[in-house]
C-alpha positions as CSV (number, residue, x, y, z in Angstrom):
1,X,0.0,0.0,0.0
2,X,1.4,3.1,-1.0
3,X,1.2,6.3,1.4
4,X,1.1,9.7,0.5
5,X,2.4,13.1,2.1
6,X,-0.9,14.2,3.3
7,X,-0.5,11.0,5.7
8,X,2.5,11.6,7.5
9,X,1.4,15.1,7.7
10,X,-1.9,14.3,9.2
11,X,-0.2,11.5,11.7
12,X,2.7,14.0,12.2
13,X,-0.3,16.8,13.6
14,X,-1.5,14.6,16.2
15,X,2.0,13.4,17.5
16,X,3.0,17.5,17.8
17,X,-0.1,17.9,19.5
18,X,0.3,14.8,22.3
19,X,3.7,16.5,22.8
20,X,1.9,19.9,23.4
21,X,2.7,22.5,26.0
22,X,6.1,19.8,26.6
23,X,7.8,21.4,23.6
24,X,9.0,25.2,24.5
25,X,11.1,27.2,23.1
26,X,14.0,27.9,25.9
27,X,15.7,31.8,25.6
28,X,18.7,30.5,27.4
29,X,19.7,28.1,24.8
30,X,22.3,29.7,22.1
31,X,23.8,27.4,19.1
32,X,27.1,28.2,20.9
33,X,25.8,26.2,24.3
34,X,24.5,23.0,22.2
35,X,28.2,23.0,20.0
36,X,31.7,23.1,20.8
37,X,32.0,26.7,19.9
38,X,31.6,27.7,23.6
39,X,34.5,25.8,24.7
40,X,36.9,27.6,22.4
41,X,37.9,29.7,25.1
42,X,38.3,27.3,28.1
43,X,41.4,26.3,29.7
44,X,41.3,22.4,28.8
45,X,38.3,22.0,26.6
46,X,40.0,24.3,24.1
47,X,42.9,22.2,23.6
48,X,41.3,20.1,21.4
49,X,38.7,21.4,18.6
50,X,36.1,18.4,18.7
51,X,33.1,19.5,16.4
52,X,30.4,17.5,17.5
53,X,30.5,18.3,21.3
54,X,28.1,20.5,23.3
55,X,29.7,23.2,25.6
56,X,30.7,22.9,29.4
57,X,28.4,26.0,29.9
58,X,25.2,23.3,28.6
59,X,26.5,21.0,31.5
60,X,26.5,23.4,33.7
61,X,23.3,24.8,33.3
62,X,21.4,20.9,32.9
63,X,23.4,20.4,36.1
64,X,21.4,23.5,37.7
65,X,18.9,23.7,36.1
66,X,17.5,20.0,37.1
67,X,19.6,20.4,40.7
68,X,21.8,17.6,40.1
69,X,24.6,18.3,43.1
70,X,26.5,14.5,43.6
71,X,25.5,11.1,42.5
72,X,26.7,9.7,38.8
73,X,26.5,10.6,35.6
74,X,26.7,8.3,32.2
75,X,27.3,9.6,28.7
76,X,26.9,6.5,26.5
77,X,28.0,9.1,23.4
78,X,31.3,10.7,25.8
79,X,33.1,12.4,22.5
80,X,36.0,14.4,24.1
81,X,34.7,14.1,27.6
82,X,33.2,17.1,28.2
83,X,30.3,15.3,30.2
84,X,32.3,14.0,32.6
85,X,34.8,16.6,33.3
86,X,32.0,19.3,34.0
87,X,30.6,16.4,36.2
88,X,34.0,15.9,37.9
89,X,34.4,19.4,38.4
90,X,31.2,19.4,40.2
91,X,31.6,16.8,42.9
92,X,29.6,14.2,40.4
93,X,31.4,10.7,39.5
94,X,31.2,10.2,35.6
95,X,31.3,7.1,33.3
96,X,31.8,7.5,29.5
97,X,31.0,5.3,26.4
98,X,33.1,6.3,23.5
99,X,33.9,4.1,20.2
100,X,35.9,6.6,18.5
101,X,40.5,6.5,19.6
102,X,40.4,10.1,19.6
103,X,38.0,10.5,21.8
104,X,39.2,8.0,24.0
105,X,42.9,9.9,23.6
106,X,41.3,13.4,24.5
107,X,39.3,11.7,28.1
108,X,42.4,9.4,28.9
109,X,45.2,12.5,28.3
110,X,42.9,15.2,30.2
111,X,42.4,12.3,33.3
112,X,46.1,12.0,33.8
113,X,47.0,15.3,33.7
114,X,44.2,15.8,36.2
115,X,45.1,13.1,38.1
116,X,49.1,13.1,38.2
117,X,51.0,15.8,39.5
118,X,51.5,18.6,36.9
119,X,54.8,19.9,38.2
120,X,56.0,16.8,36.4
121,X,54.2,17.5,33.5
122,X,54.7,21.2,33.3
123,X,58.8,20.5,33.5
124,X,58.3,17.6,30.8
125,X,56.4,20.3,28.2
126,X,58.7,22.9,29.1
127,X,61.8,21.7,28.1
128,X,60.0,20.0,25.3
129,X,59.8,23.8,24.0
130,X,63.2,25.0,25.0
131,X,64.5,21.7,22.9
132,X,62.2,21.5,20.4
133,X,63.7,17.5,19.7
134,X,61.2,17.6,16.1
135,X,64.1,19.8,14.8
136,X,67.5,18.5,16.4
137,X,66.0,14.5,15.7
138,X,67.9,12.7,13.0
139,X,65.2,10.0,12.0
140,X,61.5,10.6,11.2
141,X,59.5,8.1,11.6
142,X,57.4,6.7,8.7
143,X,54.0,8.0,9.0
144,X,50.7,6.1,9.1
145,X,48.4,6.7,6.3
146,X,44.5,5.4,5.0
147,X,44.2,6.2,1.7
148,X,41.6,9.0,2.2
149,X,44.0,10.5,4.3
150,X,47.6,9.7,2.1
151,X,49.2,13.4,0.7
152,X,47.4,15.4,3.8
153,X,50.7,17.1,4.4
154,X,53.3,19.7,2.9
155,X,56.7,17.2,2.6
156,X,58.4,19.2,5.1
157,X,55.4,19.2,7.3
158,X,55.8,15.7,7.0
159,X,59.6,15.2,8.0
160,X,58.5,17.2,11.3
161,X,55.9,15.3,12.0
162,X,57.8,11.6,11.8
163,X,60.9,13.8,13.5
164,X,58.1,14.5,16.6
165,X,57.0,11.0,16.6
166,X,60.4,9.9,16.9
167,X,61.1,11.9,19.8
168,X,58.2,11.0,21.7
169,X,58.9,7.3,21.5
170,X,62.2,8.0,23.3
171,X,60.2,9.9,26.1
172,X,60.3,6.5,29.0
173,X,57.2,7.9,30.9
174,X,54.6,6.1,29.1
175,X,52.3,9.1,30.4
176,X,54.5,11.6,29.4
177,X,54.9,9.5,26.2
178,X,51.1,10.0,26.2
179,X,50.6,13.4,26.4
180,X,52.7,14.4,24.2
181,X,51.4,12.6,21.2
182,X,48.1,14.1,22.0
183,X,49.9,17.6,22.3
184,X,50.7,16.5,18.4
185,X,47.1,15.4,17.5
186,X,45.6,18.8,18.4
187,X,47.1,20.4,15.5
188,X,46.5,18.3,12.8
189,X,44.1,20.2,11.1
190,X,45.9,23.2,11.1
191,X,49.1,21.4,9.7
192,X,47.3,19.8,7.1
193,X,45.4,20.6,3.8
194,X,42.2,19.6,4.9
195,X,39.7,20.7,7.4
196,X,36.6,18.9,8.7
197,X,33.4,19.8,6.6
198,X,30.3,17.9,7.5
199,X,30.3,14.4,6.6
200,X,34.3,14.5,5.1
201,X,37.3,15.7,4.8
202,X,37.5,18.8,2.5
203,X,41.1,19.3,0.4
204,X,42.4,22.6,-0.2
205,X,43.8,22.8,-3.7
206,X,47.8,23.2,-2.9
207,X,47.1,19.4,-2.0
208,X,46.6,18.9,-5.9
209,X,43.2,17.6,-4.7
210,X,40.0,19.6,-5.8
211,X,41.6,22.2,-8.2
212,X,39.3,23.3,-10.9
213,X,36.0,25.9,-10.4
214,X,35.4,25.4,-7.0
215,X,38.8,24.8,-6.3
216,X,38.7,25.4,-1.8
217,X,41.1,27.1,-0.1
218,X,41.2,27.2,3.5
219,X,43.7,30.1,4.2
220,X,46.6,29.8,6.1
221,X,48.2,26.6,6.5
222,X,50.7,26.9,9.7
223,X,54.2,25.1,9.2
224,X,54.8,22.4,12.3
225,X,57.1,24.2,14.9
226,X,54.4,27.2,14.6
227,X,51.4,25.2,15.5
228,X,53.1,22.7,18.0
229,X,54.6,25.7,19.9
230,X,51.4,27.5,20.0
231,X,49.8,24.5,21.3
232,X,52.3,23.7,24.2
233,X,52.1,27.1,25.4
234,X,48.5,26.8,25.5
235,X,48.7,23.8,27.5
236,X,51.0,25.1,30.0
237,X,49.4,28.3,30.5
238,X,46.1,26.5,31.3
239,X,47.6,23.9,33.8
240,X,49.3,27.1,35.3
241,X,46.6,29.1,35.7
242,X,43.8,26.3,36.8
243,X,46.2,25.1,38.7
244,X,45.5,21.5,38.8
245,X,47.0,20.2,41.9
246,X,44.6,22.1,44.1
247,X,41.4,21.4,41.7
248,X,41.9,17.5,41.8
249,X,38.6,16.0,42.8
250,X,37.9,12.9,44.5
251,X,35.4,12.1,42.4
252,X,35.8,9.3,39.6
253,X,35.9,9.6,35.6
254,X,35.3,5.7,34.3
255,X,35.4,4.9,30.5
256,X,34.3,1.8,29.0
257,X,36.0,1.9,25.1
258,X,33.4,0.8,22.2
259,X,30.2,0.9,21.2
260,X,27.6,2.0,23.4
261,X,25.1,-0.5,22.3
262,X,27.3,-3.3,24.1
263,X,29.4,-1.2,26.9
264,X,25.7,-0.5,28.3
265,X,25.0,-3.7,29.2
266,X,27.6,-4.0,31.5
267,X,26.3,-1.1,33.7
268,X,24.6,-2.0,37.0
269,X,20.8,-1.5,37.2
270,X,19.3,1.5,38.8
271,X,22.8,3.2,38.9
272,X,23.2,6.9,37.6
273,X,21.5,9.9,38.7
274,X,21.8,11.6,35.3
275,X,22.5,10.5,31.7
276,X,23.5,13.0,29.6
277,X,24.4,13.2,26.2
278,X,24.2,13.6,22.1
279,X,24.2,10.9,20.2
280,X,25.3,11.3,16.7
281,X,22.9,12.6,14.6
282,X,20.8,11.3,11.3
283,X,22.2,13.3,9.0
284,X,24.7,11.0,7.6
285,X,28.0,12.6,9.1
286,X,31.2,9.3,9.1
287,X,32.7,10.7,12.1
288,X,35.7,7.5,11.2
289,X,36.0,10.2,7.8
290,X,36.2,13.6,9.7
291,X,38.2,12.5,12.1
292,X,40.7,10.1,9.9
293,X,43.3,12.3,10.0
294,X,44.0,11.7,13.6
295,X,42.7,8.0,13.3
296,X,45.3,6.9,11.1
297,X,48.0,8.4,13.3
298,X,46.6,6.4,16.6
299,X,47.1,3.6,14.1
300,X,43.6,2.7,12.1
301,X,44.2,0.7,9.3
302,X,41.7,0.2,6.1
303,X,40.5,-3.1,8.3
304,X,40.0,-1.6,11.3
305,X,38.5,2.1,10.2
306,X,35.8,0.2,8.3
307,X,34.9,-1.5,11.5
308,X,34.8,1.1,13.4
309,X,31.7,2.6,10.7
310,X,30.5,-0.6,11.5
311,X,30.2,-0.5,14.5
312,X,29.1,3.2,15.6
313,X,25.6,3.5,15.9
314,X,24.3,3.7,12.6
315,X,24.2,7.2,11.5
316,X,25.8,6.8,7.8
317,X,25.2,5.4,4.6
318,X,27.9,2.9,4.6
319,X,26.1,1.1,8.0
320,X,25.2,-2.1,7.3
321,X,22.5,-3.7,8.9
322,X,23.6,-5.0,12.5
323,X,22.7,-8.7,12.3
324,X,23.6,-9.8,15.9
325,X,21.1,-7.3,17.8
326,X,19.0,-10.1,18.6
327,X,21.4,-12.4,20.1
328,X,22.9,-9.6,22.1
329,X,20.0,-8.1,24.0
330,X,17.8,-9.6,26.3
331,X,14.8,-11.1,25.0
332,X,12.6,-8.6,26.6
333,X,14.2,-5.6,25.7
334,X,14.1,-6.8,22.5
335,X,10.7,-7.5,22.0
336,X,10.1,-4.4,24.0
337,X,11.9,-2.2,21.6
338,X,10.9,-3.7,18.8
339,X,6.9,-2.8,19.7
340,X,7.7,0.6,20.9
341,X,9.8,0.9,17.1
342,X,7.1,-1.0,15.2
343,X,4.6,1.1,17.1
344,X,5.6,4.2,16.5
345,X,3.1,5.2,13.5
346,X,5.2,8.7,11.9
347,X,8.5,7.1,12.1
348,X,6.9,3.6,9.8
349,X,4.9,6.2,7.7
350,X,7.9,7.9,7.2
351,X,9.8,4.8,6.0
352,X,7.5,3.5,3.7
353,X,7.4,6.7,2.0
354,X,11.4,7.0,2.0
355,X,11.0,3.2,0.7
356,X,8.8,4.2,-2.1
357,X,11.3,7.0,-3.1
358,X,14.0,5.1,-3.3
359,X,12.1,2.9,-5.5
360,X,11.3,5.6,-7.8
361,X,15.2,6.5,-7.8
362,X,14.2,10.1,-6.3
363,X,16.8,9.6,-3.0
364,X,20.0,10.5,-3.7
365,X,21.1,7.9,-2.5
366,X,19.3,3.8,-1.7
367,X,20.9,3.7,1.5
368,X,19.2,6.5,3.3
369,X,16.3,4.2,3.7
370,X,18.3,1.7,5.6
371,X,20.3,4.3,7.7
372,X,17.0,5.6,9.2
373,X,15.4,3.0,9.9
374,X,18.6,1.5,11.8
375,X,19.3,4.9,13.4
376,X,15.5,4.8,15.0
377,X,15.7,0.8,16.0
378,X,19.5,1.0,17.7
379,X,18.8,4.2,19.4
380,X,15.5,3.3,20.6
381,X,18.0,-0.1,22.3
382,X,20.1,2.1,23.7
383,X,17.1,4.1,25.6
384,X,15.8,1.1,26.5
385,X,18.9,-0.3,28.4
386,X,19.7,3.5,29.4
387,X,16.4,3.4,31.3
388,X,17.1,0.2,32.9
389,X,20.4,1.9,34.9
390,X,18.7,4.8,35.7
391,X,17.7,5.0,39.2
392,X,13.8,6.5,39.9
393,X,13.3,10.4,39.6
394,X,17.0,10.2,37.3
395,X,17.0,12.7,34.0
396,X,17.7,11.4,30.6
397,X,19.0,14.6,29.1
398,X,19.6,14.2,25.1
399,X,20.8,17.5,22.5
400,X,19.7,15.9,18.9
401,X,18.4,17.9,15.5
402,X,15.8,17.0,13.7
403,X,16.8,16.1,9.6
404,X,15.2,16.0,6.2
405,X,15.1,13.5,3.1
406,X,13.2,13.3,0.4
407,X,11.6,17.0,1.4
408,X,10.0,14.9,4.8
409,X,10.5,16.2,7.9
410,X,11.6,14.1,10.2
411,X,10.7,14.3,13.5
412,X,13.5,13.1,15.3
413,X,12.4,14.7,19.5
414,X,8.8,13.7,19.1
415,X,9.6,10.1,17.9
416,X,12.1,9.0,20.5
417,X,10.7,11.0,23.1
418,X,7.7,9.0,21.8
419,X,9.6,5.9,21.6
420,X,11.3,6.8,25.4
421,X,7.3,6.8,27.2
422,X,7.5,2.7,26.3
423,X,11.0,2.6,28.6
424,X,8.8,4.1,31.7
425,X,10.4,7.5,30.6
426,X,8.6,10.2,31.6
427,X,8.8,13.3,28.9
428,X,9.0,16.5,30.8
429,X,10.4,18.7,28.4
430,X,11.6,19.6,24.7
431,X,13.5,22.5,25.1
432,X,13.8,23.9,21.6
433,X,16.7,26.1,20.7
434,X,15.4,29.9,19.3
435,X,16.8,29.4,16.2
436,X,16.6,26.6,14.0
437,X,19.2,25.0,11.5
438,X,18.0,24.9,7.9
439,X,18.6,22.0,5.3
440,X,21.1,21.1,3.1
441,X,21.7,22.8,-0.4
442,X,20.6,19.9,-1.9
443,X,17.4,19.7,0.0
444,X,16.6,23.6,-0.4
445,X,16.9,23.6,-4.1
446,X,15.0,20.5,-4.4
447,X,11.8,21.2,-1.7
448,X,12.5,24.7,-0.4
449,X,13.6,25.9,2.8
450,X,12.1,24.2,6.0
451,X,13.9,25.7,9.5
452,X,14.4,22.1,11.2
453,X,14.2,22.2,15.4
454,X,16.9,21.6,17.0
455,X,16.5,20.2,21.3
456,X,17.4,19.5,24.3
457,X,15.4,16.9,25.4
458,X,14.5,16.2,29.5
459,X,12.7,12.4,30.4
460,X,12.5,11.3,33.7
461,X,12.4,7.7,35.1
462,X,9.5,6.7,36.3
């Protein structure tokens, strides 16, 4: 049976109007607060530019705003960590879930400067700056490519670079060691011809990529001992001035590496306060792309990288479907999920008519069908088993945007937050940011402009 845009529209009407008086518009929220852009500033958050985080100043004001004093927070999405610092910082003991290596560098690196003593540290990064061993070092170090990645550099860019990873492995603190490869990885993008654009790496056209027309060129590009100098100064400046010893916390910061939809599973019941979190979004973004750069120098191969896709929740094009969901939850949070998903009538309106466009060839491309559908049924897992180690009265707090294909509006706050009532979630609030985000160029010049919400949403356990 085919279906027809007046149907989702109709069926879309009475789900805004069930969620009615629960979705405001909130003054306080600024693009700034939901992205990284806040942080840009901020001694220790600014050291490394991770795009899809929200601020420390959102933390702070959830934290407040819902009273949230002690107790433990989970972010099953951690990115750079800035969840669980802000928590730390705050007398709150964190746990993180992150898949991707660089996030994982950016929580473990910040965690042991925090938690070792930073005189050491600061002596270490000083005389690495007095020294400067990436120019004095005889041997540079091969350099690990992926082919998306291979002729990122200027040559002599290059030389530095295998010069500095030389030096680092001759550093016999492995935390030391540590730090100081991260010091390396904050400047990548400033080193390199590329910079992260959406869903991939864009090429500036001195790399002989992308010349032509709309040949891209992203300004200055800063030579090696420039950038790393800059960036250990920063560094020490802000361990100086926060001065770390006497802001050490008693308070934990636990990780759990991988995916999300298995490191949940070996959380307690009934064991967090607060979840907080964004979750990558449904607008096809390969974070293993943007961030390849830096993947391929914590050692990702073609093998591994293409895992990795494979394994984040799915969010791209490339996701296949993940055939051992089944097996790997319990039966009753599967069959739970699956009604709640199956259940949910805009989001199965919604994918018959993307299934009927892709059909007519009108996508732009088969897989988005696939991708949404999978982005709905593994997210609505991971509320399921995020509910389960929540205690009573605990917030699920969740930044997301809503998307666009095939000129549909999708939904995305009033389908989970749908979804989240079946997982004894209580929806208190959609906080709706005062500004929209508008569609891609693609989507404007096929089906007009269409200002998409973007929100903070605020469930409570029941």
């Amino acid at each position: 049976m085919s279906i027809d845009l007046s149907i989702i529209e109709k069926d879309n009407n009475t789900l805004e109007k069930k969620f009615k008086g629960i979705i405001q518009i909130n003054p306080d929220l600024k693009r700034s607060l939901v992205s990284f852009q806040a942080n840009k500033a901020l001694a220790g958050y600014r050291w490394y530019k991770f795009k899809e985080g929200y601020s420390s100043s959102l933390v702070e004001y959830v934290l407040k705003k819902l009273n949230i004093k002690n107790g433990a927070l989970i972010d099953p999405f951690a990115g750079s960590g800035t969840s669980l610092f802000v928590a730390n910082e705050n007398g709150i003991n964190a746990v993180g879930i992150e898949l991707l290596p660089i996030g994982q560098k950016i929580i473990e690196v910040r965690k042991k400067i925090i938690q070792n003593s930073s005189k050491k540290i600061l002596e270490t990064l000083k005389i690495w700056l007095i020294n400067k061993p990436w120019i004095s070092e005889k041997k540079a170090q091969d350099i690990n490519y992926l082919n998306i990645t291979r002729g990122a550099f200027p040559k002599d860019t290059e030389i530095f670079i295998g010069k500095y990873i030389t030096s680092t492995n001759k550093e016999k603190n492995p935390d030391i060691r540590e730090i100081l490869i991260f010091v390396f990885l904050c400047i990548l993008e400033e080193i390199s011809f590329t910079r992260k654009d959406g869903q991939y790496l864009r090429w500036d056209y001195r790399s002989g990529r992308g010349e032509g027309k709309n040949a891209f060129n992203k300004g200055i590009i800063k030579k090696f001992d420039e950038a790393i100098v800059n960036k250990l100064n920063q560094i020490i400046e802000d361990i100086e001035k926060t001065n770390i010893d006497i802001k050490i916390n008693n308070k934990k910061i636990d990780t759990i590496n991988g995916s999300c939809l298995e490191g949940l599973k070996k959380l307690k019941t009934k064991s967090f306060d607060i979840l907080m979190t964004s979750p990558p979004y449904c607008n096809r973004y390969d974070y293993t792309r943007t961030y390849a750069l830096e993947l391929a120098l914590l050692g990702a191969n073609e093998e591994s990288l293409k895992k990795m896709r494979q394994d984040m929740m799915s969010c791209t094009v490339e996701n296949k479907d993940k055939n051992n969901l089944e097996e790997s939850f319990s039966k009753n949070v599967y069959r739970n999920v699956s009604k709640a998903f199956n259940g949910q009538k805009v989001l199965q309106d919604i994918l018959k008519y993307l299934e009927q466009e892709k059909i007519k060839k009108t996508l732009n491309n088969p897989g988005i069908v696939r991708m949404v559908k999978n982005y709905f049924f593994e997210l609505s897992l991971i509320i399921f088993e995020s509910a389960r180690i929540l205690k009573k009265g605990a917030y699920f707090v969740m930044v997301n945007d809503n998307v666009r294909y095939a000129g549909i509006n999708i939904p995305v706050d009033l389908i989970l937050s749908d979804i989240a009532q079946n997982a004894k979630l209580k929806v208190e609030k959609i906080w709706v940011l005062p500004t929209g985000k508008g569609n891609s160029s693609q989507q404007m010049g096929k089906h007009g402009r269409q200002e998409l919400r973007k929100c903070v949403y605020l469930w409570k356990k029941l």
